[in-house]
The first five atom37 places (N, CA, C, CB, O) and aatype in JSON, in Angstrom:
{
  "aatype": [20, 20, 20, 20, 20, 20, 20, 20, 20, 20, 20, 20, 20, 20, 20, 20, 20, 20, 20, 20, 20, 20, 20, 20, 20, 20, 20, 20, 20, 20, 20, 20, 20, 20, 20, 20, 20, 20, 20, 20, 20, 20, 20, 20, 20, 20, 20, 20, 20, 20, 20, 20, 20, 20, 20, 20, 20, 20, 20, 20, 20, 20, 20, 20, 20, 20, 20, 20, 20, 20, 20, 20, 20, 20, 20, 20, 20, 20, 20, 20, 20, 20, 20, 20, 20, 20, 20, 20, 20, 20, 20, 20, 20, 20, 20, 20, 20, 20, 20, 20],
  "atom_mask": [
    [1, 1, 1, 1, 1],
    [1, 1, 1, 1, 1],
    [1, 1, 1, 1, 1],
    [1, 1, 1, 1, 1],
    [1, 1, 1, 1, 1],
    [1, 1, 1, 1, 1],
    [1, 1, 1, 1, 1],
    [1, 1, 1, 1, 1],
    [1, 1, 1, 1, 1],
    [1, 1, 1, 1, 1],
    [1, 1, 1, 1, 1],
    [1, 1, 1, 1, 1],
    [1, 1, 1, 1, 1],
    [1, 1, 1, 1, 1],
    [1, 1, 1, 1, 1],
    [1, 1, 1, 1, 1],
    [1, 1, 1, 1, 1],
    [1, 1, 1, 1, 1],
    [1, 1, 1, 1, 1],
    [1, 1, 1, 1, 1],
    [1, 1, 1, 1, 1],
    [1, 1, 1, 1, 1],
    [1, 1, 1, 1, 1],
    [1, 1, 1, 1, 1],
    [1, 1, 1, 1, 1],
    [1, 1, 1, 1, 1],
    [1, 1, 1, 1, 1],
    [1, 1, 1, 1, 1],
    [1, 1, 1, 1, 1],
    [1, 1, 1, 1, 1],
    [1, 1, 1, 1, 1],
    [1, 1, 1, 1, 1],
    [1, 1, 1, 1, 1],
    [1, 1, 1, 1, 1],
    [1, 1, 1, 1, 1],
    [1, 1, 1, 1, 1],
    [1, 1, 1, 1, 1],
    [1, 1, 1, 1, 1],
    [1, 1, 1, 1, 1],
    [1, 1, 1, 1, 1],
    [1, 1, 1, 1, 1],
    [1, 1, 1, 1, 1],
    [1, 1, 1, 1, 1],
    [1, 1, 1, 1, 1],
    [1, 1, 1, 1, 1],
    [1, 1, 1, 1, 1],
    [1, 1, 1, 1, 1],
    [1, 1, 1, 1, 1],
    [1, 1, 1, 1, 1],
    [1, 1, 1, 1, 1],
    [1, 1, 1, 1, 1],
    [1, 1, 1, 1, 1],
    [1, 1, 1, 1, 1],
    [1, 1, 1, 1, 1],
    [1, 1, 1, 1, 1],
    [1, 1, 1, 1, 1],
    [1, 1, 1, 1, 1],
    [1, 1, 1, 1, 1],
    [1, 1, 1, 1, 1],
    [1, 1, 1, 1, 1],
    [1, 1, 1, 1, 1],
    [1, 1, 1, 1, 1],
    [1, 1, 1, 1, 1],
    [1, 1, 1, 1, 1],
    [1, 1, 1, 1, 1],
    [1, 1, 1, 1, 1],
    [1, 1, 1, 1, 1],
    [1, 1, 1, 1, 1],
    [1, 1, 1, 1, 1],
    [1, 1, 1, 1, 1],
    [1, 1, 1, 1, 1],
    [1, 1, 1, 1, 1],
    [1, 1, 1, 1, 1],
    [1, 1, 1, 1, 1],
    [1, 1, 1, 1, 1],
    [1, 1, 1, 1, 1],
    [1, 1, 1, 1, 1],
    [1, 1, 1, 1, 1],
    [1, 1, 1, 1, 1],
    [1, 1, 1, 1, 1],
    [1, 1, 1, 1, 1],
    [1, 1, 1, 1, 1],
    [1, 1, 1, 1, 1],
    [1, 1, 1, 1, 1],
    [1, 1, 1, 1, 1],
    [1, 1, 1, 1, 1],
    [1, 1, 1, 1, 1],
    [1, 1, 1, 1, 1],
    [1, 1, 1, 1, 1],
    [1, 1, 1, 1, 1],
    [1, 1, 1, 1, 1],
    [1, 1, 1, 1, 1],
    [1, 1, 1, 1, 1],
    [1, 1, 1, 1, 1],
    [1, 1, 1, 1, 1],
    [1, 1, 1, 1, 1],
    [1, 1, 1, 1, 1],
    [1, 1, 1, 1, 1],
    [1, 1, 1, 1, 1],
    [1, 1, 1, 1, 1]
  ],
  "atom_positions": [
    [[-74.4, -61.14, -35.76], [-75.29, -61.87, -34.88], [-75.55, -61.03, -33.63], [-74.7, -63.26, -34.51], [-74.68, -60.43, -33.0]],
    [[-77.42, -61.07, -33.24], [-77.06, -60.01, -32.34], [-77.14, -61.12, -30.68], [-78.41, -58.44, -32.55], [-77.71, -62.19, -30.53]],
    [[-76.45, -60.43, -29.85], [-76.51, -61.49, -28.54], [-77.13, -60.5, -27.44], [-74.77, -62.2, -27.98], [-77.15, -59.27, -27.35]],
    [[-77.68, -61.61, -26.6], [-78.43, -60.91, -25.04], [-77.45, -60.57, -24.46], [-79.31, -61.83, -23.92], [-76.3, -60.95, -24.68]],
    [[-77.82, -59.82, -23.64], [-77.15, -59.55, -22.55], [-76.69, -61.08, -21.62], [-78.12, -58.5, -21.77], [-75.7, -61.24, -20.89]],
    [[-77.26, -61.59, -21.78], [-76.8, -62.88, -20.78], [-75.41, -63.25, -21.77], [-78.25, -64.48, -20.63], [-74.26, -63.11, -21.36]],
    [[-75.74, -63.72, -23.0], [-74.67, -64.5, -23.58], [-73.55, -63.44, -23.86], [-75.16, -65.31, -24.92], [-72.56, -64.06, -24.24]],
    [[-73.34, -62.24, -23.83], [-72.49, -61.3, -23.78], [-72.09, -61.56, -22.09], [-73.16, -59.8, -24.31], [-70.86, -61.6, -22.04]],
    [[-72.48, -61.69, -21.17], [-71.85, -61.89, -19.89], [-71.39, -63.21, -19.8], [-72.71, -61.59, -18.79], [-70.36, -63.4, -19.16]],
    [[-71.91, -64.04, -20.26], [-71.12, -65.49, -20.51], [-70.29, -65.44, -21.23], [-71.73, -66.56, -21.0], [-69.35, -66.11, -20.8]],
    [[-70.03, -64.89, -22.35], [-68.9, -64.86, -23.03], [-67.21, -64.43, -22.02], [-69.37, -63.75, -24.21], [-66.1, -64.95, -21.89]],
    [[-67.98, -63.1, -21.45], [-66.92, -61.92, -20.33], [-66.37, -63.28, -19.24], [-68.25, -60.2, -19.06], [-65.26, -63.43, -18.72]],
    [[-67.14, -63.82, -19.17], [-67.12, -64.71, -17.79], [-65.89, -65.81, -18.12], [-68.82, -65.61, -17.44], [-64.9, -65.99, -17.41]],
    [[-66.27, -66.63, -19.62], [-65.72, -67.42, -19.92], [-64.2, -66.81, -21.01], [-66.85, -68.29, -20.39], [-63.6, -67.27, -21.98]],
    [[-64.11, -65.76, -20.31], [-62.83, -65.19, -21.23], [-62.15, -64.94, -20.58], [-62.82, -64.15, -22.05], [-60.97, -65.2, -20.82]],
    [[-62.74, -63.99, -18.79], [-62.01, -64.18, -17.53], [-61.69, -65.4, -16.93], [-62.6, -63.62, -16.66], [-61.18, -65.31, -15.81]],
    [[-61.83, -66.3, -17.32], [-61.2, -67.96, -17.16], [-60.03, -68.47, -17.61], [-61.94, -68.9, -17.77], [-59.23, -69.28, -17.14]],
    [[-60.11, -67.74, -18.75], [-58.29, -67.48, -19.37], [-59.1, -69.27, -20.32], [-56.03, -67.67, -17.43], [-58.74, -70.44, -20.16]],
    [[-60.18, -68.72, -21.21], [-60.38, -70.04, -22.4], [-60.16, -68.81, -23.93], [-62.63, -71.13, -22.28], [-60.39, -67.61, -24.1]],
    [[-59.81, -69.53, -24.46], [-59.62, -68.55, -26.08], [-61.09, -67.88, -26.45], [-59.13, -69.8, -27.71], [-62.07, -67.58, -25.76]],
    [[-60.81, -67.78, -27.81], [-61.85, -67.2, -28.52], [-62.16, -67.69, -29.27], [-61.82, -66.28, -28.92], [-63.2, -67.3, -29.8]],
    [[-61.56, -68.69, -29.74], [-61.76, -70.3, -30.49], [-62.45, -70.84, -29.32], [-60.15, -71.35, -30.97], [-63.67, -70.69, -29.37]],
    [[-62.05, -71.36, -28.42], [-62.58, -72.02, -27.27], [-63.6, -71.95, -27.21], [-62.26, -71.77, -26.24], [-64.29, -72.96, -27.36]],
    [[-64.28, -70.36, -26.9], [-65.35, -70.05, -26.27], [-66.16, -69.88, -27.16], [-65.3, -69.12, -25.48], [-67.18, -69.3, -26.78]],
    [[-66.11, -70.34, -28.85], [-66.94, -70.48, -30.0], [-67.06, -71.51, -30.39], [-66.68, -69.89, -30.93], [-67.93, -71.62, -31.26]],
    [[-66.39, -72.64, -30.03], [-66.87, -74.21, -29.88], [-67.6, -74.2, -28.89], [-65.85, -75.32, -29.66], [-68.55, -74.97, -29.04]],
    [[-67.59, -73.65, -27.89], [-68.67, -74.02, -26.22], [-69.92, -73.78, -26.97], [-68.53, -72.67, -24.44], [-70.81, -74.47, -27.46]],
    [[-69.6, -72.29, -26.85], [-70.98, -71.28, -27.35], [-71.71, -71.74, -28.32], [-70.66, -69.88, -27.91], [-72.93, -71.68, -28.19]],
    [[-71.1, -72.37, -29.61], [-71.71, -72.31, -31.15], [-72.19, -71.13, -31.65], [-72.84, -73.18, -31.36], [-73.22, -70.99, -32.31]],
    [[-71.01, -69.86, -31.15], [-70.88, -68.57, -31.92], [-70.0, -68.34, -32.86], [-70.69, -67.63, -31.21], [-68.95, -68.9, -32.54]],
    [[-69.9, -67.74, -33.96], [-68.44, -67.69, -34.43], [-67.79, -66.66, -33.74], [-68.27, -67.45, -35.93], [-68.22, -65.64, -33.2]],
    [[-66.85, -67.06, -33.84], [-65.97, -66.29, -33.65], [-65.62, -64.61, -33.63], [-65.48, -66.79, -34.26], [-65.08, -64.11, -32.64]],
    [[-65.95, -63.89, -34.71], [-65.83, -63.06, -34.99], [-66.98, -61.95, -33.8], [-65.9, -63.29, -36.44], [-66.74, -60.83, -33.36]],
    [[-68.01, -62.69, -33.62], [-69.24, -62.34, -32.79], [-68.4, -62.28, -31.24], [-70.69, -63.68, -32.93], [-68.59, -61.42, -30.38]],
    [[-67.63, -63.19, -31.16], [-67.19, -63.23, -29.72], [-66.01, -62.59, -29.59], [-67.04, -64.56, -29.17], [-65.62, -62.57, -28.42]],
    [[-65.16, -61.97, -30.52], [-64.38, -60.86, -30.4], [-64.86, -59.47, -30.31], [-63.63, -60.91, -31.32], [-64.36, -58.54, -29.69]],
    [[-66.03, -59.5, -31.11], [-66.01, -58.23, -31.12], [-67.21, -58.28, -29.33], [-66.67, -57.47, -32.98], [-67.01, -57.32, -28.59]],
    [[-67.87, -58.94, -29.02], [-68.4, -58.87, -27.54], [-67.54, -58.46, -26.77], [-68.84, -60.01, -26.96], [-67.79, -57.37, -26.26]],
    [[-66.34, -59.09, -26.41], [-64.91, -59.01, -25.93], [-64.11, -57.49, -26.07], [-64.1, -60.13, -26.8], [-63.3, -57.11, -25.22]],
    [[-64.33, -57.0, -26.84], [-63.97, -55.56, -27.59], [-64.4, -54.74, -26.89], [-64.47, -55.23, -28.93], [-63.76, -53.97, -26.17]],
    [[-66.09, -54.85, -27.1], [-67.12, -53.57, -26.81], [-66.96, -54.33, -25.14], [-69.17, -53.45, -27.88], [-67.88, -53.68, -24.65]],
    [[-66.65, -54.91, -24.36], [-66.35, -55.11, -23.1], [-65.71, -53.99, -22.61], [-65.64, -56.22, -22.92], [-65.96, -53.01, -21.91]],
    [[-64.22, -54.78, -23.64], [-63.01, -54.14, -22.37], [-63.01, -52.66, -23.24], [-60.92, -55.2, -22.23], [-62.05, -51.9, -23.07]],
    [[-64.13, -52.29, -24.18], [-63.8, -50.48, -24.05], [-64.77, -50.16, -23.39], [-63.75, -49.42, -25.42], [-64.45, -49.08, -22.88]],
    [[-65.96, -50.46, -23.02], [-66.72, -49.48, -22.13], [-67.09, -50.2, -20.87], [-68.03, -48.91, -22.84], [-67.97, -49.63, -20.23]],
    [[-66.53, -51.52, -20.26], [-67.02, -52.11, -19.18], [-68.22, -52.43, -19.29], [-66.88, -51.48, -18.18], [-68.65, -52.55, -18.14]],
    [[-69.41, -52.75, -20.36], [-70.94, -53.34, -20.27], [-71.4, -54.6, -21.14], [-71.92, -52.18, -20.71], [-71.24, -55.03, -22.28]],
    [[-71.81, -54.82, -20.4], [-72.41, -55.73, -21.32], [-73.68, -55.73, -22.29], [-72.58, -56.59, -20.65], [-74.15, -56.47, -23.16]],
    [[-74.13, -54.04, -21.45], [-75.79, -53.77, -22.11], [-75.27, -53.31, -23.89], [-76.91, -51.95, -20.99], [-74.1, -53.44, -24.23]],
    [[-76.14, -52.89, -24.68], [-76.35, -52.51, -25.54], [-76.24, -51.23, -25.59], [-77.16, -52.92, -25.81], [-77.01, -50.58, -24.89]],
    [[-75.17, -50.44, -26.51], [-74.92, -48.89, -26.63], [-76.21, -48.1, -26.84], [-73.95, -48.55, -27.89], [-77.36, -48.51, -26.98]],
    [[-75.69, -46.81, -26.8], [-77.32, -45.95, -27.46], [-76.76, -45.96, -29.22], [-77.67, -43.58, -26.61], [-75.66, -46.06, -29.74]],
    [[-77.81, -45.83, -29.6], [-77.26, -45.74, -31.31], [-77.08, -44.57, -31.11], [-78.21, -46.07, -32.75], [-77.45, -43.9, -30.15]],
    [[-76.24, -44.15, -32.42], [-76.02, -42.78, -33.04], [-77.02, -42.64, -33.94], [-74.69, -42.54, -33.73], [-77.73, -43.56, -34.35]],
    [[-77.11, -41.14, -34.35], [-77.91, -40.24, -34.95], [-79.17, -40.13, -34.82], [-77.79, -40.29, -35.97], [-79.6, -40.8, -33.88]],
    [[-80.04, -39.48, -35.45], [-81.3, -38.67, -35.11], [-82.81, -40.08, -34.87], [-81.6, -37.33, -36.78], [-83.0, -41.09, -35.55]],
    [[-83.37, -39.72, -34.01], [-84.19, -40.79, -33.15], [-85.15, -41.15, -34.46], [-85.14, -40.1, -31.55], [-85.07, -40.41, -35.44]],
    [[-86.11, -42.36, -34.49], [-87.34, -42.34, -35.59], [-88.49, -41.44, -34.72], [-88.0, -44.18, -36.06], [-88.79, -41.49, -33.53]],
    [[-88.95, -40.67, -35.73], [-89.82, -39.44, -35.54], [-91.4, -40.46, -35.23], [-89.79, -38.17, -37.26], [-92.42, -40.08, -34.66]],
    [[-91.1, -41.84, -35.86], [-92.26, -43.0, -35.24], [-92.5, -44.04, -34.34], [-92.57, -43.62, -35.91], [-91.56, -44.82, -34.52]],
    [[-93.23, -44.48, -33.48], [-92.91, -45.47, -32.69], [-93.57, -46.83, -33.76], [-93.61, -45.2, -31.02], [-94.14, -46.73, -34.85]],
    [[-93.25, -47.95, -33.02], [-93.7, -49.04, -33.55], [-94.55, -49.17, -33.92], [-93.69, -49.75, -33.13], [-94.81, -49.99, -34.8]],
    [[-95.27, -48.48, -33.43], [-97.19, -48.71, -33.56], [-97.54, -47.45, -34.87], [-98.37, -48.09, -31.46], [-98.27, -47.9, -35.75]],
    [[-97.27, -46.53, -34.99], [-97.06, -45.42, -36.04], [-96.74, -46.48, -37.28], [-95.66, -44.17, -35.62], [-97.51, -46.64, -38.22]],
    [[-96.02, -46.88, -37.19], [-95.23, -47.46, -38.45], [-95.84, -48.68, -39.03], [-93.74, -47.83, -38.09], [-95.69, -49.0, -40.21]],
    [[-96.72, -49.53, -37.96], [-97.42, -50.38, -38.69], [-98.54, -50.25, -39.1], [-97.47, -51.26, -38.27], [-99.17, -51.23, -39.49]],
    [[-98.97, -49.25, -39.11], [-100.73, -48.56, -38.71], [-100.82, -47.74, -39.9], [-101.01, -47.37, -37.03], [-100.5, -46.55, -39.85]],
    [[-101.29, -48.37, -41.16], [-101.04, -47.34, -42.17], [-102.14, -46.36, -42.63], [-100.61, -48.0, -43.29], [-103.16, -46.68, -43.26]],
    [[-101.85, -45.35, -42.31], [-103.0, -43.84, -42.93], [-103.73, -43.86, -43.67], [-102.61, -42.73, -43.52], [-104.69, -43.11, -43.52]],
    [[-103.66, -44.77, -44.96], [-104.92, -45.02, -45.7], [-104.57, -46.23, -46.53], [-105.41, -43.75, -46.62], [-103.53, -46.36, -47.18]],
    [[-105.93, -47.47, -46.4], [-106.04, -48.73, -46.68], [-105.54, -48.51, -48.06], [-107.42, -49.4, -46.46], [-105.37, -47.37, -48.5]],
    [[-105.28, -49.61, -48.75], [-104.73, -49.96, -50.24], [-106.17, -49.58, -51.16], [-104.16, -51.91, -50.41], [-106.2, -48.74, -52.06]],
    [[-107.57, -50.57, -50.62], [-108.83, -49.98, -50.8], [-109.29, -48.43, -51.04], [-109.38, -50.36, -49.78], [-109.78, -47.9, -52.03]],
    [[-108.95, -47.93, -49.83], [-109.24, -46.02, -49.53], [-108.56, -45.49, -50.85], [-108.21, -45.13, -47.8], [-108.99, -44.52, -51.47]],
    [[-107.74, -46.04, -51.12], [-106.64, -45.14, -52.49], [-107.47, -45.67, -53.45], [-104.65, -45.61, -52.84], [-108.04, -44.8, -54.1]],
    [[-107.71, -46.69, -53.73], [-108.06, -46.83, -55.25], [-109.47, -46.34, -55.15], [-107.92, -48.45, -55.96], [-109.93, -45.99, -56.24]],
    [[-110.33, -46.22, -54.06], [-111.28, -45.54, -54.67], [-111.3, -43.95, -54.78], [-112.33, -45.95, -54.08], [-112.1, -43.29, -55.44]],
    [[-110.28, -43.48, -54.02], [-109.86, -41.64, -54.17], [-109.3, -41.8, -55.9], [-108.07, -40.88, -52.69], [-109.84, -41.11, -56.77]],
    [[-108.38, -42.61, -56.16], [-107.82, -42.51, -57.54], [-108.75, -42.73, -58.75], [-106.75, -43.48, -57.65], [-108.6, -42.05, -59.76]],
    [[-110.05, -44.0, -58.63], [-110.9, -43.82, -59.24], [-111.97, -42.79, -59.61], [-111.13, -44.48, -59.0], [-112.33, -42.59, -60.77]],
    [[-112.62, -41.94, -58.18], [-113.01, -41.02, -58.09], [-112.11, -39.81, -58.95], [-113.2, -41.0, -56.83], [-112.99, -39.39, -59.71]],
    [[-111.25, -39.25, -59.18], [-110.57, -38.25, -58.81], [-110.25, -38.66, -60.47], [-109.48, -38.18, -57.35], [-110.66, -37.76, -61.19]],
    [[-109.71, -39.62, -61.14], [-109.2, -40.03, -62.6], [-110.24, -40.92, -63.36], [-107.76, -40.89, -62.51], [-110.03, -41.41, -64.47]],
    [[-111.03, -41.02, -62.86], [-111.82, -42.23, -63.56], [-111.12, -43.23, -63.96], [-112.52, -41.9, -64.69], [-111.76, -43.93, -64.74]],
    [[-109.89, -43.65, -63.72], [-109.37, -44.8, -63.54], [-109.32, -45.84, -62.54], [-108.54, -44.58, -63.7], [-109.41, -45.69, -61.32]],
    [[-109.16, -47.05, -63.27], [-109.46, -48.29, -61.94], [-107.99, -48.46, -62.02], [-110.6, -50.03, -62.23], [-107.24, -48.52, -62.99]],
    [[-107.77, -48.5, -60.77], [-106.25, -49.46, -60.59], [-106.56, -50.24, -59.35], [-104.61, -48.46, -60.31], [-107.38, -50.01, -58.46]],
    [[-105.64, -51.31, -59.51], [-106.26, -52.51, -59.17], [-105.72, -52.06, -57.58], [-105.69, -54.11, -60.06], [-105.17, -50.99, -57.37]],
    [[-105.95, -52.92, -56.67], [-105.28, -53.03, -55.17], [-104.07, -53.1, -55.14], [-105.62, -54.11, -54.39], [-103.32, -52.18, -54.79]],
    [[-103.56, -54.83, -55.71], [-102.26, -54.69, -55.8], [-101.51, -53.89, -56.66], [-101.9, -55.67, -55.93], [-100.53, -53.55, -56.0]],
    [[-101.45, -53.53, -57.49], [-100.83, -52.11, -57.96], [-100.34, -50.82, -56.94], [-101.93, -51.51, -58.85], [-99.24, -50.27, -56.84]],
    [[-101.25, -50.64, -56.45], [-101.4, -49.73, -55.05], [-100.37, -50.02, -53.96], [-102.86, -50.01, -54.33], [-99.61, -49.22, -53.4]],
    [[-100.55, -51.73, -53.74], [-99.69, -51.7, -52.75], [-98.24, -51.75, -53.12], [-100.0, -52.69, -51.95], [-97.37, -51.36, -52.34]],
    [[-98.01, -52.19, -54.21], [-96.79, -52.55, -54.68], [-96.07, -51.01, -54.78], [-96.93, -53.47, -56.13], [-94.9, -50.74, -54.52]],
    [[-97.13, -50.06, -55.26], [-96.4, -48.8, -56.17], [-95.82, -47.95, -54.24], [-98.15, -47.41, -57.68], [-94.8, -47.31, -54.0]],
    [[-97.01, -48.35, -53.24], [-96.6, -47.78, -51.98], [-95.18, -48.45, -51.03], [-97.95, -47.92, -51.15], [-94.53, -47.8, -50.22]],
    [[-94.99, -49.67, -51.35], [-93.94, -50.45, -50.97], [-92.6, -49.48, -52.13], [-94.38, -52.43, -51.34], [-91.5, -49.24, -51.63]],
    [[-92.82, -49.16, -53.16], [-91.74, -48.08, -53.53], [-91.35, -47.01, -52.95], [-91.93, -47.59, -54.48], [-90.18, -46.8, -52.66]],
    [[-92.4, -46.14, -52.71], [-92.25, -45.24, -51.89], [-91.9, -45.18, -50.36], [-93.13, -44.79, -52.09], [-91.14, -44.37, -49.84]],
    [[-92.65, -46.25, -49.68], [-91.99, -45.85, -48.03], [-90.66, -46.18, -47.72], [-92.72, -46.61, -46.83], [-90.2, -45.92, -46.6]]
  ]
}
């Protein structure tokens, strides 16, 4: 479960109160396991923000990635052109949902 920054400082807050971790997952309606490990990544790096991830960055931003280079349309008529075959749209999209 992922939590804000707020409810990660409510958690810190309500743990420096000296309430459990049971406790503070009946208040909350977190389980448990979510509010240990908040508690964890606390007391090892002092934050409440969100780490940097590890490994190599996406080479795309958000907008790259939803913005696709050529319509489902654009292909089947390059593939018709090019094979004299018809393939349908959905075919296209389905066979591209394999690949990305």
């Amino acid at each position: 479960m992922k939590l804000s920054e707020f409810k990660r400082a409510e958690i810190i807050g309500l743990r420096k109160s000296s309430l459990s971790i049971r406790k503070i997952s009946e208040v909350l309606q977190i389980p448990k396991s979510t509010i240990s490990d908040a508690i964890q990544r606390y007391e090892q790096h002092q934050k409440v923000t969100n780490l940097p991830r590890t490994g190599q960055p996406f080479q795309f931003n958000d907008n790259t990635r939803k913005t696709p280079r050529n319509t489902a349309t654009q292909i089947q008529k390059r593939v018709a052109n090019a094979t004299g075959v018809n393939v349908s749209v959905r075919t296209i999209r389905c066979t591209q949902t394999v690949f990305d």
